[in-house]
KOLNUDO-527037 format. One record per residue: residue in three letters; y, x negated, z of N, C-alpha, C in turn. Coordinates in steps of 0.05 Angstrom, whole numbers, plus 5000, padded with zeros to 4 digits. Last residue first. Example, Ala and Ser with C-alpha at 12.3 -4.5 7.8 and 13.67 -1.06 7.14 Angstrom:
2
SER495547435142497947275143500147425157
ALA488647365156491047545156493447365156
***
This chain:
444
UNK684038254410685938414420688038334439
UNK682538024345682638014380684438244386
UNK682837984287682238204299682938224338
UNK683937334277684437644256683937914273
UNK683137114314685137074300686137244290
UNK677437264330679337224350682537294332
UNK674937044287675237304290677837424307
UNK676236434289676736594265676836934271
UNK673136384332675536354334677136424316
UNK668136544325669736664330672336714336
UNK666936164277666836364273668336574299
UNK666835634328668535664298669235894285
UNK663135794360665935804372666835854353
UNK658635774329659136024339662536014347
UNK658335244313658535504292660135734304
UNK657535024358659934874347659335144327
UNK652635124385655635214402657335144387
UNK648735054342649835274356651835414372
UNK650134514346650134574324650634904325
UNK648234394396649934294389651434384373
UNK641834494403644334664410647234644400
UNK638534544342640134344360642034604378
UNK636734904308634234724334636134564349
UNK640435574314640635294308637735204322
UNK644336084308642035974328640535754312
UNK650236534325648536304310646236104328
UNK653537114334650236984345649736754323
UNK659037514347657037274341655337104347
UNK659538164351658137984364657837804338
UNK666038474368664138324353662938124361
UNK667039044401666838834408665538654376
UNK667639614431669139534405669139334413
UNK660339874428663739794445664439664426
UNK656240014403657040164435659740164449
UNK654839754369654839934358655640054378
UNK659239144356657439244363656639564371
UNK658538884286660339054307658039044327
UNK656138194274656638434274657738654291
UNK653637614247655737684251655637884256
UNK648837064255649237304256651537484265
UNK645736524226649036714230647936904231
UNK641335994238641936264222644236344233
UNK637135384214638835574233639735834216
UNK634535074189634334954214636435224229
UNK634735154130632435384139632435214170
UNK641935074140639835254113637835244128
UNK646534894155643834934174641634994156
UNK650434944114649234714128647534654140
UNK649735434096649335244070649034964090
UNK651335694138648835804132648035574115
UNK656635544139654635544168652435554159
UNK658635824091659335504099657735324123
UNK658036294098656536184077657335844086
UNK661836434146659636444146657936264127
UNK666836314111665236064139663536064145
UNK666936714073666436384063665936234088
UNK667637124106665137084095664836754078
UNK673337044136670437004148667937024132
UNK677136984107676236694109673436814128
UNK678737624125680437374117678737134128
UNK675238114115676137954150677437614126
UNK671838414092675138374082676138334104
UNK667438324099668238244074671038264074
UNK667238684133665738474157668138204128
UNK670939294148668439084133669038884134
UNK674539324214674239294182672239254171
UNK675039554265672739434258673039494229
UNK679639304327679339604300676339394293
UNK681039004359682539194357681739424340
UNK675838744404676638714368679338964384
UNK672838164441674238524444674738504414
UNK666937894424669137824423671438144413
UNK661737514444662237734444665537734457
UNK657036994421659237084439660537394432
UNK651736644435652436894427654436894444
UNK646536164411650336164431650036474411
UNK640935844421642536074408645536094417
UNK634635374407638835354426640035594412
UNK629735744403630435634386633535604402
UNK624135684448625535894446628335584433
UNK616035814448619235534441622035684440
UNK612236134482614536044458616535834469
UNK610936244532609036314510610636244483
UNK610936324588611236024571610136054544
UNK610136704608612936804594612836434578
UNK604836544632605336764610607036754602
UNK608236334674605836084654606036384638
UNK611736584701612936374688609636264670
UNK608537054720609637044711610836734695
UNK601236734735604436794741606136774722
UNK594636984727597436854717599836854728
UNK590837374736591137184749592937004743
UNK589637744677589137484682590137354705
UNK591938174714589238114697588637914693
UNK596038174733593938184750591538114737
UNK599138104693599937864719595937894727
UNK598638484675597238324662597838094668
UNK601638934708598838884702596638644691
UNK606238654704605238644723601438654728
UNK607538854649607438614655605838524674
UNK608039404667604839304645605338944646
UNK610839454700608739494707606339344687
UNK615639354667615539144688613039164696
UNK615839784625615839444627614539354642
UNK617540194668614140164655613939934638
UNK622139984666620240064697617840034686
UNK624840044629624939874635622939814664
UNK622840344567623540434593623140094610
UNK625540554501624440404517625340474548
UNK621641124487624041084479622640764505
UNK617141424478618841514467620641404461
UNK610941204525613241244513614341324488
UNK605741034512605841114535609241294536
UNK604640794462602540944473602741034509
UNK609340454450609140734443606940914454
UNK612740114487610640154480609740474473
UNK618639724478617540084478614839964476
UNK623839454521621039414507620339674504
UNK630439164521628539344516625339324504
UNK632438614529630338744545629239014542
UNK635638374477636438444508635538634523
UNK631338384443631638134461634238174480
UNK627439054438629638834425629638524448
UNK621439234406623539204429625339044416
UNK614639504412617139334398619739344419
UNK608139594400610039554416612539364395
UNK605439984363605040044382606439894403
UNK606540324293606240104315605640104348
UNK606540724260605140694272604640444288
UNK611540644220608540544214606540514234
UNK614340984246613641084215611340894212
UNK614340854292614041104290612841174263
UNK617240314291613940434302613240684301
UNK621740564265619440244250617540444265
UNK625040754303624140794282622240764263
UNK625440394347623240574353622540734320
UNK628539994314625939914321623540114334
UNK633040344319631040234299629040234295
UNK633540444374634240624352631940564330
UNK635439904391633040044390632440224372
UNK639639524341637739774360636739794362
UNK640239194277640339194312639939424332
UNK634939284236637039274243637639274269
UNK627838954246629539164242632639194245
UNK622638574237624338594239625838874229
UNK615238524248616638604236620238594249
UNK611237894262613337994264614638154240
UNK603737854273606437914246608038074273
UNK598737394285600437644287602437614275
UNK595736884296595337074280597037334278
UNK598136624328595936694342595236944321
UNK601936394302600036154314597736394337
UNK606036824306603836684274602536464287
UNK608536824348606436964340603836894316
UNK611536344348609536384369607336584364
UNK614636464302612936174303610836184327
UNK617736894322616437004299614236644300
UNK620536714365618436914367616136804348
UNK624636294352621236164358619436414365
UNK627936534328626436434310623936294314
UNK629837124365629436794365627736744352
UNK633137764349630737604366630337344356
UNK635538014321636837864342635437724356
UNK633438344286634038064274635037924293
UNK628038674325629738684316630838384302
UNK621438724324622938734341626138714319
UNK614138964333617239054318619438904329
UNK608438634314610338724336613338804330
UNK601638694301604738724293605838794313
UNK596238824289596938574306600338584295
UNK595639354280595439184267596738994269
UNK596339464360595839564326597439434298
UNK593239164404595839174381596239304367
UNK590239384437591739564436594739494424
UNK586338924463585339094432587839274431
UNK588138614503586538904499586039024479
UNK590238214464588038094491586338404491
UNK594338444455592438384435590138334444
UNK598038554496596538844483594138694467
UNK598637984508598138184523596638484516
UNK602237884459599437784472597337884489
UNK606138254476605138294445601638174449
UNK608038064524606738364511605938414490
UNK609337634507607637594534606737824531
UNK614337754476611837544469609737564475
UNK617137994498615638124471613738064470
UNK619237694551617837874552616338004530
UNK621837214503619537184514617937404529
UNK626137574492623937434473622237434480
UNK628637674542628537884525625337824517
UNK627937064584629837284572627037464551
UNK627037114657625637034633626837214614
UNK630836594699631136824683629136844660
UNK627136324765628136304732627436594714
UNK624136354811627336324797628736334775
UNK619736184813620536004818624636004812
UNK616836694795617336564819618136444829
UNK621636954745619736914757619336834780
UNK625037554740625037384742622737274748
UNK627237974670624837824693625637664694
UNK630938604662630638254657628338174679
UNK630339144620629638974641630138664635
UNK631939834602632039594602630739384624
UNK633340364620632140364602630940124591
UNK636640424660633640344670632040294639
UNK641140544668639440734665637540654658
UNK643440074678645340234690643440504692
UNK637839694678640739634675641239934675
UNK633639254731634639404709637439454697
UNK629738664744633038764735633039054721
UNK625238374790626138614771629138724771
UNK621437844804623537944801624338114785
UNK616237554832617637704818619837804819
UNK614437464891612337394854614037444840
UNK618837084933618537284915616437254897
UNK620936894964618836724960617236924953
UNK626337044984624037144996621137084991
UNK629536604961629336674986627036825000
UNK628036674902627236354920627736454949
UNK629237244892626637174893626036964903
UNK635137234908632937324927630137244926
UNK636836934861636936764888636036984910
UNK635837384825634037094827634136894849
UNK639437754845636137774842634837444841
UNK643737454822643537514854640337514854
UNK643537384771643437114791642537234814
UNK642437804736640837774750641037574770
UNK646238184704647438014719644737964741
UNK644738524663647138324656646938114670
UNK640838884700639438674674641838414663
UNK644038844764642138854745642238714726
UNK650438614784648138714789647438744760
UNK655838674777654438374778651838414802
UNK655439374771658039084778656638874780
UNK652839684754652639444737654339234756
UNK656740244793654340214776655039874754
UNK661040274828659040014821656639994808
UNK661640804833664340614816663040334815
UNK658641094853659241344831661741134826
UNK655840814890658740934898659241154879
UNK649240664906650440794882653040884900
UNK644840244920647640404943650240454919
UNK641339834902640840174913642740204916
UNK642039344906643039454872641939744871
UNK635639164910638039074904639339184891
UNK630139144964631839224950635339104935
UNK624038854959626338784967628438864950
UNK618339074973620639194958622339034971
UNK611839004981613538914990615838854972
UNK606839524936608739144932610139324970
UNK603439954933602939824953604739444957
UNK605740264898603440194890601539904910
UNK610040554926607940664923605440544917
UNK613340114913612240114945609340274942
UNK614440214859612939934871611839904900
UNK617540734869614740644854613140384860
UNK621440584896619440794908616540654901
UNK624540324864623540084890621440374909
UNK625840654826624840494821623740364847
UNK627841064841624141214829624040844833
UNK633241024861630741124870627841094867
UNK636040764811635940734843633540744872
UNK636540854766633040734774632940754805
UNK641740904750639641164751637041014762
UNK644640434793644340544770641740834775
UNK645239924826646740164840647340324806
UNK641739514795644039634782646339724800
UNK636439474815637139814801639639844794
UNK632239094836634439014827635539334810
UNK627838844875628239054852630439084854
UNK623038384878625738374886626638594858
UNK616638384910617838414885621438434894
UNK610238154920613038194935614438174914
UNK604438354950605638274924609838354930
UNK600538574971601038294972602638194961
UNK598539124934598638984959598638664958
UNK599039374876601039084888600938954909
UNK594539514831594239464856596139264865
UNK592239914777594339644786594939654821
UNK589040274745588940024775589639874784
UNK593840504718591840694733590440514756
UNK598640574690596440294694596340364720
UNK599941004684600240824664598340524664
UNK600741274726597941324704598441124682
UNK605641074745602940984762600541064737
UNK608941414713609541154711606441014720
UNK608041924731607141844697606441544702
UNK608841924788605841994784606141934747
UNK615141944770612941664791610141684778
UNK615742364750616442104740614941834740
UNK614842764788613542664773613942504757
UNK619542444828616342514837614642454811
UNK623442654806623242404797620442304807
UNK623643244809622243154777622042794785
UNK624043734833622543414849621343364824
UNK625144254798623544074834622543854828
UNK630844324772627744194770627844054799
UNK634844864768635244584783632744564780
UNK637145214715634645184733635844874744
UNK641545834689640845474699639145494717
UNK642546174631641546104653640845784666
UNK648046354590644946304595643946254629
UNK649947044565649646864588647546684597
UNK649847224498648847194531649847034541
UNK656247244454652847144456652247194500
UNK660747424433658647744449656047494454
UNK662046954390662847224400659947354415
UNK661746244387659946484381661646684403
UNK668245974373665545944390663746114386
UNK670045694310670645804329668445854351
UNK671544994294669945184294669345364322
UNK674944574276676244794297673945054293
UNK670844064281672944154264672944354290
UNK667843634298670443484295671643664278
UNK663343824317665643754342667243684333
UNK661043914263661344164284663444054308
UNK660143404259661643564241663143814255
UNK656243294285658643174293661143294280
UNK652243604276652643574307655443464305
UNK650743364232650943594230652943654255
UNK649242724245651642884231652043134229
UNK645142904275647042754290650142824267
UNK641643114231642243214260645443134273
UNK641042624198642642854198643543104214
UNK639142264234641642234232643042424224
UNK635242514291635842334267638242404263
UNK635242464363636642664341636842484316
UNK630342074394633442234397633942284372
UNK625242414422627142164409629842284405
UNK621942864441622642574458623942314442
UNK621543314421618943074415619942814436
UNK626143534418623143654432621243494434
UNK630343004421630343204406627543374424
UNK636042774457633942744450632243004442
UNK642342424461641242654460639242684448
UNK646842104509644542074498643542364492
UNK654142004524652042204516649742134496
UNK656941594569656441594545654741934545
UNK662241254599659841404598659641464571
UNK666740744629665540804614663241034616
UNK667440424682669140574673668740714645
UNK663140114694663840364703665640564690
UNK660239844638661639764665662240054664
UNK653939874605657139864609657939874631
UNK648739934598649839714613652739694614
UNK649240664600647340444603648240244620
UNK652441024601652740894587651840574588
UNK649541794603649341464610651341354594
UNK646442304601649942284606649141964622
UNK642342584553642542434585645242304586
UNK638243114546641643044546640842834562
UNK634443474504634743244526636943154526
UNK631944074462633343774470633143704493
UNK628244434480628944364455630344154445
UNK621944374527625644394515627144334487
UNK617044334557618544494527620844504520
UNK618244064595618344234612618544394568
UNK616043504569613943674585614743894593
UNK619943314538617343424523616543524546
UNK623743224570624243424553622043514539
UNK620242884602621843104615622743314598
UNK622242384561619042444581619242834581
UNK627742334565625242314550623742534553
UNK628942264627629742514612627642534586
UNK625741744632624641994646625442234634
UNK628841454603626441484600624741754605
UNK634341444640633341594607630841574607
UNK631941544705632941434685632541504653
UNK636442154744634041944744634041734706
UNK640142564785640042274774636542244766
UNK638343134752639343014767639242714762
UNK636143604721634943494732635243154744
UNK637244234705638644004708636843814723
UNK636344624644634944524665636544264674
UNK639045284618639544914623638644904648
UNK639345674568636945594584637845334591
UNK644345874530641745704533640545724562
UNK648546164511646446254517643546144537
UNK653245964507650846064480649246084484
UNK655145804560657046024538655546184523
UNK651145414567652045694580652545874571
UNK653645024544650845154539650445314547
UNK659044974567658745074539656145104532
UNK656644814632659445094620658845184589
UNK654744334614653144654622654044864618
UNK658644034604656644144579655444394585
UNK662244064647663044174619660244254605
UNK658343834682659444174688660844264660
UNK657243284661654643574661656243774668
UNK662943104666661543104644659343334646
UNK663243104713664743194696663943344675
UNK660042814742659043074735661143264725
UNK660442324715657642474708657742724705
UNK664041964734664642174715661242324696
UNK661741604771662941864777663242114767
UNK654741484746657341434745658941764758
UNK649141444750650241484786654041484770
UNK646141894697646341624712648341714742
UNK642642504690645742344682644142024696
UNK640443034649640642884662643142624672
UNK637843694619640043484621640143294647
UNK635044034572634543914595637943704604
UNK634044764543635844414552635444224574
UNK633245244500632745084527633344794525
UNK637345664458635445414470634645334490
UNK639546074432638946084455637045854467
UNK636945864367639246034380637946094417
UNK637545304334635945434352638045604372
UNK639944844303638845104290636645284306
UNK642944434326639744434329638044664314
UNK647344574314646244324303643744374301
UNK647545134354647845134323646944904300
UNK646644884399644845084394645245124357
UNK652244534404648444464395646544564393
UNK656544774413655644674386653344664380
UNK657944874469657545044452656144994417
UNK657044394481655044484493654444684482
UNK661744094453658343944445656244204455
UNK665644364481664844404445662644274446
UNK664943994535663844394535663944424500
UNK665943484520662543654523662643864520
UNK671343524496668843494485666243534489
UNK672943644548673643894524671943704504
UNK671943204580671143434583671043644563
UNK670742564541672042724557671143034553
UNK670542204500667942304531669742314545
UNK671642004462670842264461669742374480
UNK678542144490677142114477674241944460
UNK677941924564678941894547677341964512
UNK673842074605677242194593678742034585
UNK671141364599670841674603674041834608
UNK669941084543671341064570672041334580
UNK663941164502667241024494667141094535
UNK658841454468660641334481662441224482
UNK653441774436656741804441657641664463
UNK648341334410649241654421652941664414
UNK646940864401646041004420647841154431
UNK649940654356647340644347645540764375
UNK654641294360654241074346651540944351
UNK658241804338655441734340655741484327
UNK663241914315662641944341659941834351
UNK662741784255665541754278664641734312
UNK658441614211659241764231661341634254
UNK660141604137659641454162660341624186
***
């Protein structure tokens, strides 16, 4: 099992082990060797957190050391690093995020020449190498550093070819960036395409990235869209990789229902492929009933994106996502991006003449309670005292009217429980139960 890599990358609280400085500069010296490429080229990117550029002066320092070739290419959002590593040829992609976490937190995303991030033996190879006393390479070069011109520019010009006649004049959007990596490209891009930008969640400190802003925290956004009598509403989250919608009238449209409205959406264009949509076990039992009424298959995958970009990769899919707002569409992407979401949504605002809220009306969405609960440590799930008999005890009562979902979560030392029920009732009374049991045994 890996120590440091968890289901998106390396994170934890910055200086403090492992994202701390004397761990990037060993990561920077290490990964020419993981990667089995001597003298490499690199791209690297960050989010608006303070400890960014902690973080990039160590790594650069140790890619440096071995030689490499490091392109820095400043705030903008993972997606874009993505993107960015396949176009300038690089051999990896760094992006120094920790997405939706609160400030005090960063992380390390690392993406391979193709624009995914590092399978697993990679990732173990890579980790092995930081967790022993392996000495540094002797007599290697000096590498070299490039600053990239005006990469979030081309960011823009990908994002706009994406949907080549989308036309916003008239169109009033409330963009919401977190004070995150979208800061910029994001309320550019919509102006560019001719919307009325009402900004939220621009004015990066390098200590409010997420604060009750973006995808977590859309109230504010939503009480702009009834103020400005908004079409729309756009959340991202700390690095954009994500989104929440609002609609016109105010209302949060979650995760699910964006799949839905895109899954339909691509099908309408012929650009399902094999009418399948990937999404993960966390997604609502009324997806998978909304799709099969229009002929389509839900595949499921363990919790991540990670995953789920997995799935579409190996079987060729063409959109998946999870239900806390990641969406990939593979025929445009690598990884999910929360900007080029919002566009193809937008597009198919325009196409059919629909508003957001009658498209996102596309499912029954099943009463769910998820709570999320600090842990001190993370035992098997089996040797938590009384918690697999309560589970079986939840499952044997609801049997095919509901489901448990118990698990770490793969970013922060937290356990999520998710039970989802046709009654809500039944959902808020499991979930509390089970966690109060967790609470007991593990809380902090």
């Amino acid at each position: 099992m890996k120590k440091l890599f968890g289901t998106d990358g390396i994170r934890g609280t910055a200086n403090q082990f492992p994202i701390t400085a004397e761990l990037a500069l060993k990561l920077g010296r290490s990964l020419p060797s993981a990667l089995n490429q001597p003298q490499p080229r690199i791209l690297i990117g960050r989010d608006t957190r303070l400890s960014g550029d902690m973080l990039q002066a160590a790594l650069t320092a140790g890619l440096l050391a071995e030689g490499t070739q490091v392109l820095h290419a400043g705030i903008l959002p993972t997606p874009a690093i993505a993107r960015l590593t396949i176009e300038e040829n690089c051999h990896a992609g760094i992006m120094l995020t920790a997405s939706h976490n609160p400030f005090p937190d960063n992380g390390i995303k690392i993406f391979g020449p193709d624009g995914y991030k590092l399978n697993d033996q990679q990732e173990t190879t890579l980790e092995q190498l930081l967790l022993t006393d392996t000495p540094p390479t002797e007599n290697s070069p000096v590498g070299t550093l490039i600053t990239l011109t005006n990469p979030a520019q081309r960011f823009l010009d990908f994002l706009k070819s994406s949907t080549p006649d989308l036309d916003l004049t008239a169109t009033t959007i409330v963009l919401d960036a977190a004070h995150g990596a979208g800061y910029q490209v994001g309320p550019a891009l919509f102006e560019q395409l001719g919307a009325t930008v009402i900004p939220l969640g621009t004015q990066p400190t390098g200590t409010n990235i997420n604060h009750q802003v973006g995808s977590l925290h859309p109230e504010q956004a939503a009480t702009l869209v009834q103020e400005h009598q908004a079409h729309l509403g756009v959340c991202l989250d700390g690095d954009a990789d994500r989104l929440t919608l609002i609609d016109a009238t105010g209302t949060i449209v979650n995760g699910d229902r964006l799949l839905c409205l895109a899954a339909l959406a691509l099908k309408r264009r012929g650009q399902l492929a094999n009418d399948t949509l990937v999404a993960t076990i966390m997604s609502n039992l009324g997806l998978s009933e909304a799709l099969a009424k229009h002929n389509l298959q839900l595949e499921t995958t363990a919790v991540g994106d990670r995953h789920v970009r997995e799935r579409m990769r190996e079987k060729g899919r063409a959109l998946g996502g999870e239900n806390s707002g990641h969406l990939i569409f593979s025929q445009h992407a690598t990884t999910g991006d929360g900007i080029l979401a919002a566009l193809q949504i937008l597009a198919e605002m325009k196409a059919t003449g629909q508003p957001l809220a009658t498209l996102a009306n596309c499912m029954e969405v099943f009463p769910q309670t998820l709570i999320n609960i600090p842990v001190r440590d993370k035992p098997p799930l089996d040797q938590i005292p009384g918690l697999p008999e309560l589970i079986s005890q939840a499952e044997s009562e609801m049997a095919t009217n509901g489901r448990v979902l118990v698990r770490y979560s793969g970013t922060e030392k937290k356990m999520r429980v998710m039970v989802e029920a046709k009654e809500d009732a039944t959902a808020q009374h499991w979930a509390q139960t089970l966690s109060d049991l967790v609470q007991k045994e593990l809380g902090v």
